[in-house]
N, C-alpha and C positions, 0 to 999 in steps of 0.2 A: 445555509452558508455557501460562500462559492465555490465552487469544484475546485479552482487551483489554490485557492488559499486551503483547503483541506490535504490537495497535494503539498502546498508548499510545508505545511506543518508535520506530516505525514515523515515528508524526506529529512526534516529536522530533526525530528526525531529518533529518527532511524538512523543518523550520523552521528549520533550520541552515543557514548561508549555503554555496554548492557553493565545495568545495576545484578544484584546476587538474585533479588527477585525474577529479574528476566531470564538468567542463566537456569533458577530451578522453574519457569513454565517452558524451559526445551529449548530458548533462544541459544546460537553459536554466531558468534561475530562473522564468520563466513553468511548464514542464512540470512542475517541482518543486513548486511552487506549487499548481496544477493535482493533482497527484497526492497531494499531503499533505490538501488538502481535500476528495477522494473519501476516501480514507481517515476522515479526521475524520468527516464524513458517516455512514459505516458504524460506528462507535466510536458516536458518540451513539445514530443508532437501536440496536444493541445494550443501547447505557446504560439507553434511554427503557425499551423493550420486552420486554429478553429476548436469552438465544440463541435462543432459537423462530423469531424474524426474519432469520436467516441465510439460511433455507430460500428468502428472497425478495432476497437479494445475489446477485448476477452477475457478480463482479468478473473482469475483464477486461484488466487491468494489462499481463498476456505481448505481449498483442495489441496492447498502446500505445502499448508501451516498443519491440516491432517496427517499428513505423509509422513514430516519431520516431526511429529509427536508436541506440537507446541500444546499446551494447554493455556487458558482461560488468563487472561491477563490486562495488563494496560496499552501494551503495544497488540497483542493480537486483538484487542478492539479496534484500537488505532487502523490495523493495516484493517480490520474488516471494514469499517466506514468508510474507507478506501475505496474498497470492492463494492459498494452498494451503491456509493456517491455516482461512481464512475458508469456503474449497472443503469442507474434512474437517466444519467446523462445521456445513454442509449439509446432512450426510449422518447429521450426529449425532443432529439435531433431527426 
């Protein structure tokens, strides 16, 4: 699949208000928030520049969604596909 159509689904979902599910795997509408706008962020530089500009994303997500206690879910799959999509893109460029 293509890296911005994975962002752009990504960010869509993540605009979406958290269901009770997502509240008891750790989601808070701040983190969701928070994490839909790194996402976005990396979507537009892509948009602006290139995939060339992957090579300078860091994305970091595993480690944040750790921190904040998220557990095992539909949206922390969602943001990890993110993270690996964006990772492979690294390596492509």
């Amino acid at each position: 699949m293509d890296l911005l159509v994975i962002l752009d689904e990504a960010v869509a979902a993540l605009k979406a208000p958290l269901g009770k599910d997502d509240r008891v795997q750790g989601w808070t509408d701040d983190l969701r928030r928070e994490v839909q706008e790194e996402i976005s962020t990396s979507r537009s530089a892509l948009r602006r520049h290139g995939l060339g500009v992957a090579r300078h994303l860091r994305p970091r997500f595993d480690e944040w969604m750790d921190r904040e206690g998220v557990q095992s879910g539909s949206l922390r799959d969602l943001v990890g596909d993110v993270q690996r999509s964006l990772m492979e893109a690294r390596t492509m460029t």
